[in-house]
C-alpha positions as CSV (number, residue, x, y, z in Angstrom):
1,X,-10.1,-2.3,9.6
2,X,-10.3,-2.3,5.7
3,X,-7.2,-0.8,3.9
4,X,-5.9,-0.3,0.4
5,X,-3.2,-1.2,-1.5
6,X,-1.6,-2.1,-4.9
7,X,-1.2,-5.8,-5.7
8,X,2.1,-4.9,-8.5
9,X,3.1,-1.5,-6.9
10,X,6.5,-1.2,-9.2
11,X,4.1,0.0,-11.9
12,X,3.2,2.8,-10.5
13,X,6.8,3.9,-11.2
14,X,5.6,4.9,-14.5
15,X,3.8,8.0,-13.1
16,X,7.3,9.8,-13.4
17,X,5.7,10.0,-17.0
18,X,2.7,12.1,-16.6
19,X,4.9,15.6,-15.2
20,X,6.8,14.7,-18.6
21,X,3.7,14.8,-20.9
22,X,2.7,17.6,-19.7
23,X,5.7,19.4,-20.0
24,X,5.6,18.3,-23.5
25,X,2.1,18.7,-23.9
26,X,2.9,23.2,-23.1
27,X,5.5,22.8,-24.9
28,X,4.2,21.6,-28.6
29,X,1.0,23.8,-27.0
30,X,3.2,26.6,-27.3
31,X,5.3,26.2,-30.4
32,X,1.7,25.3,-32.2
33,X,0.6,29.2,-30.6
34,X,3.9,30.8,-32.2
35,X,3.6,29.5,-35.6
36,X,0.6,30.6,-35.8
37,X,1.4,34.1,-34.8
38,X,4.0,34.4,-37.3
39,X,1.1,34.5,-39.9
40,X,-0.2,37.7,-38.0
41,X,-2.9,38.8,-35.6
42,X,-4.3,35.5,-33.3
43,X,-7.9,37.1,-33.4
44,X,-8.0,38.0,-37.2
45,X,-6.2,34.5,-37.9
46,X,-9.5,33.3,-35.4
47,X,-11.7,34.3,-38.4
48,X,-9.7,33.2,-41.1
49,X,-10.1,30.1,-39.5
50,X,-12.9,29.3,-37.9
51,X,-12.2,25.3,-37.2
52,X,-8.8,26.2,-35.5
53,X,-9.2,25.9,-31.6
54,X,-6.5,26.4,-29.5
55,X,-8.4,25.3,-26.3
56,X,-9.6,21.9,-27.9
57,X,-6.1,20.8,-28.2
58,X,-5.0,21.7,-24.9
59,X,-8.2,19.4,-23.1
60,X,-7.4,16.6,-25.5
61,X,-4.3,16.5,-24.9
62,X,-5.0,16.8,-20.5
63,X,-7.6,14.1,-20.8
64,X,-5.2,11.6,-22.5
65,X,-2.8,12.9,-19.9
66,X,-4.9,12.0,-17.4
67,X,-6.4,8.4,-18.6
68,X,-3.0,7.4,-18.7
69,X,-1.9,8.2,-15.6
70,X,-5.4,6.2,-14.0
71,X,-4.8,3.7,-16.4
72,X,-0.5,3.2,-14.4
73,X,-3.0,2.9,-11.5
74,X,-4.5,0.0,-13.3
75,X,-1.7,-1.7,-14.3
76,X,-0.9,-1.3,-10.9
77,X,-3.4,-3.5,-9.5
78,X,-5.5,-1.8,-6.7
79,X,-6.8,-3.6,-4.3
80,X,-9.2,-2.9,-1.1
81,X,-9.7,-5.8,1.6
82,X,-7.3,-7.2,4.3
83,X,-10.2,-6.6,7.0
84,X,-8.7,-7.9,10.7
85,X,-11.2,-10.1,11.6
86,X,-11.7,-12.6,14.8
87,X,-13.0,-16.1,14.2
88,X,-13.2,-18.7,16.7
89,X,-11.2,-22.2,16.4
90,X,-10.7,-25.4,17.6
91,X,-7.3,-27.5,17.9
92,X,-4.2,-27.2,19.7
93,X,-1.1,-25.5,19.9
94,X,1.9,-26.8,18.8
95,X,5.7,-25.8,18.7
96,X,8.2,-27.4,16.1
97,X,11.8,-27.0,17.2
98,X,14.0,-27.8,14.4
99,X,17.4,-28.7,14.3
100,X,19.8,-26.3,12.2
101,X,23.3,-27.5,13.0
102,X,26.4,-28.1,10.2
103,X,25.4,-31.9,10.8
104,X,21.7,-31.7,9.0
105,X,24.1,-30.9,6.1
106,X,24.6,-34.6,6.0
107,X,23.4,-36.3,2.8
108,X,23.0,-39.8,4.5
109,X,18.8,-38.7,3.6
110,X,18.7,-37.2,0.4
111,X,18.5,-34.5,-0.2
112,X,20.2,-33.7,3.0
113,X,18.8,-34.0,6.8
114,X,17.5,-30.5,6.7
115,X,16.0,-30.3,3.1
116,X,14.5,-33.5,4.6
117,X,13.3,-32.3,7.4
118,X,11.9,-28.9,6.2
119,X,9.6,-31.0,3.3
120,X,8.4,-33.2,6.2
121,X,7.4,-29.7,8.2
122,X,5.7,-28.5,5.5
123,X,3.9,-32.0,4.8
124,X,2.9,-31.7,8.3
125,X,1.9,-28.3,8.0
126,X,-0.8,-29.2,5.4
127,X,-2.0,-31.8,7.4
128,X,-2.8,-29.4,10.2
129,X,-6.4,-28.6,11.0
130,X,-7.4,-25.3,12.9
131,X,-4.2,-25.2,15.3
132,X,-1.8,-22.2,16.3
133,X,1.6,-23.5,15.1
134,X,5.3,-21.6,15.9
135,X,8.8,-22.6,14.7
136,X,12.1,-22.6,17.2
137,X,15.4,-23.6,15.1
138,X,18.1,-24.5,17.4
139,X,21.9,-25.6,16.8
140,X,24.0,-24.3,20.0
141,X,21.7,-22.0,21.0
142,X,17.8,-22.3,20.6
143,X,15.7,-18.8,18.5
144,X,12.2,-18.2,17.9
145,X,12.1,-18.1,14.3
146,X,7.8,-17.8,13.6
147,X,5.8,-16.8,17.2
148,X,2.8,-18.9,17.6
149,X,0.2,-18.6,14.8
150,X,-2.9,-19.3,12.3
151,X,-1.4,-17.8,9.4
152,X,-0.1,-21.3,7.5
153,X,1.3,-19.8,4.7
154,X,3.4,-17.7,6.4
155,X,5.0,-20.8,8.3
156,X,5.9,-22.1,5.4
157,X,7.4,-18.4,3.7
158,X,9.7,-18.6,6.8
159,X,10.4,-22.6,6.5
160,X,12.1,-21.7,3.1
161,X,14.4,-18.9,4.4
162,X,15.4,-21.9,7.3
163,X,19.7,-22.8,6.9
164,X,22.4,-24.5,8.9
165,X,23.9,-20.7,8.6
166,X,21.1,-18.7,10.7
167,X,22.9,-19.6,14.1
168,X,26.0,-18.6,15.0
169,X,26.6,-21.4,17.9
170,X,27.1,-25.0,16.4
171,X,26.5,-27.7,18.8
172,X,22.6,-29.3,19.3
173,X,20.9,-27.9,22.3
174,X,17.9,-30.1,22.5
175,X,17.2,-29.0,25.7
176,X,17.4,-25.2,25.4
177,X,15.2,-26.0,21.9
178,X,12.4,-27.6,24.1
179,X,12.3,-24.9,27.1
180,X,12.3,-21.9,24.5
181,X,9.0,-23.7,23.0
182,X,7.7,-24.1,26.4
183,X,8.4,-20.6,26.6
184,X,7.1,-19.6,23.4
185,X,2.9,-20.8,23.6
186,X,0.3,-18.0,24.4
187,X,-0.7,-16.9,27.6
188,X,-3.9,-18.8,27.1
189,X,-4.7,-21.6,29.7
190,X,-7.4,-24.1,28.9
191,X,-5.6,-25.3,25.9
192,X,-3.6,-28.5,25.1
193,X,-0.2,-28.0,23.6
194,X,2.6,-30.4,21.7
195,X,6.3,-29.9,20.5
196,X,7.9,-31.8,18.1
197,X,12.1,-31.9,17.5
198,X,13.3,-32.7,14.5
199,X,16.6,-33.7,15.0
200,X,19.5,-36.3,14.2
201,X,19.8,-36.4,18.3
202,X,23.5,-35.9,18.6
203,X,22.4,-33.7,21.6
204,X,26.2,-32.4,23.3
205,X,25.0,-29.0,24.8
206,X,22.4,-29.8,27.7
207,X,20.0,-32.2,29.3
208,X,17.3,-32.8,27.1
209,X,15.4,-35.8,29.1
210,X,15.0,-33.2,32.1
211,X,13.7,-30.5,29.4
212,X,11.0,-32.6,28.1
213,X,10.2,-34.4,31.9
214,X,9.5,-30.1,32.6
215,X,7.4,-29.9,29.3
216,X,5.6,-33.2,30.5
217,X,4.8,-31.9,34.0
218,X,3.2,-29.0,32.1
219,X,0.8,-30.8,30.4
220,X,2.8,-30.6,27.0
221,X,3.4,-33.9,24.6
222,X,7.3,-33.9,23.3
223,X,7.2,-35.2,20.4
224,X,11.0,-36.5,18.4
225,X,11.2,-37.0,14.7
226,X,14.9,-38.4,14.0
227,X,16.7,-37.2,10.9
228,X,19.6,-39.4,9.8
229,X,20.7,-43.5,9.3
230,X,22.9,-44.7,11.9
231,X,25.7,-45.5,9.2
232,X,26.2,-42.1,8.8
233,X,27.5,-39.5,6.5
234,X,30.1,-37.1,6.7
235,X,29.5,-33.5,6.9
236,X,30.2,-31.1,3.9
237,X,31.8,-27.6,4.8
238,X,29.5,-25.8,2.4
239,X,25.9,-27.1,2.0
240,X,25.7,-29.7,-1.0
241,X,29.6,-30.1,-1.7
242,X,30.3,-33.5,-1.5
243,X,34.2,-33.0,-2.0
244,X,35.0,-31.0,0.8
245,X,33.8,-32.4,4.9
246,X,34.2,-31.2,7.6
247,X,37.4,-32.6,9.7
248,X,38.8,-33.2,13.5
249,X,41.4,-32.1,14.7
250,X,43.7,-35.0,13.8
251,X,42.5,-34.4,10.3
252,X,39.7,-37.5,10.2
253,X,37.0,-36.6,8.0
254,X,34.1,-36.4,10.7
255,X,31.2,-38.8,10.5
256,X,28.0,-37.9,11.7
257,X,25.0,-40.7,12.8
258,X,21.7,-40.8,14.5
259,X,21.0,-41.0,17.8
260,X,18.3,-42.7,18.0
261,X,18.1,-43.9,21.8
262,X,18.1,-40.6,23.0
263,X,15.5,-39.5,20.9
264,X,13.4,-42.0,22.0
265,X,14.3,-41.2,25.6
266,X,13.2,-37.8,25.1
267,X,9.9,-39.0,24.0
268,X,8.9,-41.3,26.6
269,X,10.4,-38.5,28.9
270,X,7.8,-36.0,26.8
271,X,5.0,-38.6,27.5
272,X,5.2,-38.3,23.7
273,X,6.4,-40.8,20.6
274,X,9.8,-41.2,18.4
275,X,8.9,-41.0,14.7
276,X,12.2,-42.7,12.7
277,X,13.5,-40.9,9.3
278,X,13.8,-44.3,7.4
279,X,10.3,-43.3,6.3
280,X,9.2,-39.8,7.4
281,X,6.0,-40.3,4.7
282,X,3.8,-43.0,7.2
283,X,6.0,-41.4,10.2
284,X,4.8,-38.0,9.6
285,X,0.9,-39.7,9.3
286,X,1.6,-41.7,12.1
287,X,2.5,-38.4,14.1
288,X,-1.0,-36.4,12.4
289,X,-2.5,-39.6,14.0
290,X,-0.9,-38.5,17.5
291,X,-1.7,-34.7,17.4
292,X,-5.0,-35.3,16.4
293,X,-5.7,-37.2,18.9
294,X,-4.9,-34.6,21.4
295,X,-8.3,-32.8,22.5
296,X,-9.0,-29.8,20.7
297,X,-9.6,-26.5,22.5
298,X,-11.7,-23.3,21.7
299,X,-9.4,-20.1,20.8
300,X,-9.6,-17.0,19.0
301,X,-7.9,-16.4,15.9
302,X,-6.8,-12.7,13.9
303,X,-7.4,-13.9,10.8
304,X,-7.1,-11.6,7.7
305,X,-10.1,-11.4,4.8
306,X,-8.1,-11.7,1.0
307,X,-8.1,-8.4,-0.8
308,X,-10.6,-7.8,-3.3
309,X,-9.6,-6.5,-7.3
310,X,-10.8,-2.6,-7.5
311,X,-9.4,-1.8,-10.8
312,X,-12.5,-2.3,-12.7
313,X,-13.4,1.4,-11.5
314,X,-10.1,3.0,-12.7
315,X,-10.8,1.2,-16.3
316,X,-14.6,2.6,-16.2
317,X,-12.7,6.2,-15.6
318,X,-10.4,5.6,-18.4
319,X,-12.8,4.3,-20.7
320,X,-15.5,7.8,-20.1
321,X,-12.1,9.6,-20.5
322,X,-11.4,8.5,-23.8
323,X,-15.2,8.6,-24.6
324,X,-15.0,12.1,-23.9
325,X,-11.6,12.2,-26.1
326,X,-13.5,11.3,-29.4
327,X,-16.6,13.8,-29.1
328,X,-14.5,16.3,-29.0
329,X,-13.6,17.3,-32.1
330,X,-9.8,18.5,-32.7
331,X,-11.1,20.8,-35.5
332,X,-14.3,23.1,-34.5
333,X,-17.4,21.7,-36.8
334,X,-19.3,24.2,-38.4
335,X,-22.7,23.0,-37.8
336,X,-21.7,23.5,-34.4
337,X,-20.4,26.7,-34.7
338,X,-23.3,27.9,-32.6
339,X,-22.7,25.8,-29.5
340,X,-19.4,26.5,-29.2
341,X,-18.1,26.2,-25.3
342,X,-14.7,27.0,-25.6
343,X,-15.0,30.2,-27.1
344,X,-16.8,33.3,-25.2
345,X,-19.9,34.5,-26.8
346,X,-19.5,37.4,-29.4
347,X,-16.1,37.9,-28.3
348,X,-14.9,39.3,-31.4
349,X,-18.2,40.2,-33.5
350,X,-16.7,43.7,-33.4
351,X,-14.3,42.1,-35.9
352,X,-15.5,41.8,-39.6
353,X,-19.1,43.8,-39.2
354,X,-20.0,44.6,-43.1
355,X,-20.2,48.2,-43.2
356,X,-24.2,49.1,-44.0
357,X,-24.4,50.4,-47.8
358,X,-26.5,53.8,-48.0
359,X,-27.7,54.8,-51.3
């Protein structure tokens, strides 16, 4: 359904204003009305001075009130749109698992493995067609960090936030990573479905060549994209501090390599393909190459329509208000006098009658 909303809502802050122009406005409204009485009698001073008007300066003054407060609203930005809307697709689902332990810290890729790893994501990302795409970051333990999906920028708001800091259990449970994706697809059935690890493969926690034989028997490719050179690097203790590694416990400075056989083992376990890090720009293409391949199914997405601009109607209200602001007249204009509407008919022609002369 269509809703409403404000595109720069901190504007509308502002609005604490209005309450304190019109306290303003009663008050100078008020101070005007006493100096005048301190000249004597409002009704005779009404005739001494026909162009003074008391009521014109009190709707002035609420009409500017007013434009200003539509014109916050402006400034604002509202907006009217964001209807939910169902549209039917065709691709695949797929599940990318990626690796979040202290050891993507390594800066044996620069940046580092994980800044690595999240720009290949998002390269792969772009390159997706019409699929439903989730993200599972894993280190010790395996979490859901984006459900299955259309929405692609969203994926990428999330891959941004991704750190070697979001999970509390270190270690690299490739196994548990691949069995919450399994876990993580929609209840749909007639669709084909893909995960790919990103990873530097030093897998200590489970058995991740029985994980992806389970996501193979399933009908789902396993896909391993290897992060890392098998020189190695050591591991900082704070993200991009390259004085400070991470040690053992004899005090060794800890050196952390690809594993690339058992990525590949995973793979061919996965009835999938091993995609090296020594050049992740034709590896991620070559990977495109293999989910693209993968026969497309029919699905329904909840897609969202963009929000359309609606200020144009609070300027056109503004505009007529301050029209309206310049015909009218702060002073009463004696050729007017006779289509006054803010003063009552003959109100006071009781006042000032010239006596009849009778000779």
């Amino acid at each position: 359904m269509d809703s409403f909303r404000f595109a720069h809502p901190y504007f509308l802050y502002l609005l604490i204003l209005v309450p304190v122009f019109a306290l303003m406005m009663l008050y100078f409204g008020r101070k005007r009305k006493k100096a005048f009485e301190t000249f004597g009698d409002m009704r005779l001073l009404s005739h001494l001075m026909p162009a003074m008007s008391d009521r014109r300066f009190r709707l002035k003054s609420w009409i500017l009130i007013v434009a200003f407060a539509i014109q916050i609203l402006v400034l604002a930005g509202p907006q009217f749109g964001a209807k939910l809307e169902t549209s039917k697709r065709k691709g695949i689902e797929l599940m990318i698992a990626l690796d979040v332990s202290n050891s993507m810290n390594a800066q044996d890729i620069s940046p580092s493995r994980l800044d690595m790893a999240k720009m290949a994501v998002s390269r792969l990302v772009d390159k997706l067609g019409d699929d439903r795409l989730g993200i599972v970051v894993f280190a010790g333990q395996a979490y859901v960090q984006l459900p299955i999906t259309t929405d692609y920028p969203s994926a990428k708001m999330f891959l941004q936030s991704i750190s070697t800091d979001m999970v509390p259990t270190q270690g690299t449970a490739i196994g548990a990573a691949i069995n919450l994706s399994l876990n993580s697809f929609s209840s749909q059935q007639d669709i084909n479905r893909a995960i790919v690890v990103i990873t530097d493969g030093e897998n200590h926690e489970d058995d991740a060549i029985e994980a992806a034989q389970r996501a193979a028997q399933m009908g789902v490719r396993v896909y391993t994209v290897g992060m890392g050179t098998t020189k190695g690097a050591p591991v900082p203790v704070v993200p991009g501090d390259l004085r400070n590694f991470i040690k053992d416990k004899d005090g060794q400075v800890v050196i952390t390599r690809i594993d690339e056989q058992s990525l590949m083992q995973v793979a061919a376990a996965g009835n999938g393909a091993y995609v090296p890090a020594n050049n992740i720009r034709s590896g991620i293409n070559a990977l495109i190459e293999e989910l693209n391949s993968i026969e497309k199914s029919e699905f329904e997405a909840k897609v969202f329509t963009s929000y359309n601009e609606q200020f144009m109607y609070f300027e056109l209200v503004v505009l007529i208000l301050l029209l309206i602001d310049l015909l009218i007249l702060g002073r009463k204009n004696p050729k007017l006098s006779g289509f006054d509407i803010f003063t009552r008919k003959n109100a006071n022609r009781d006042l000032f009658i010239e006596p009849s002369i009778k000779e």
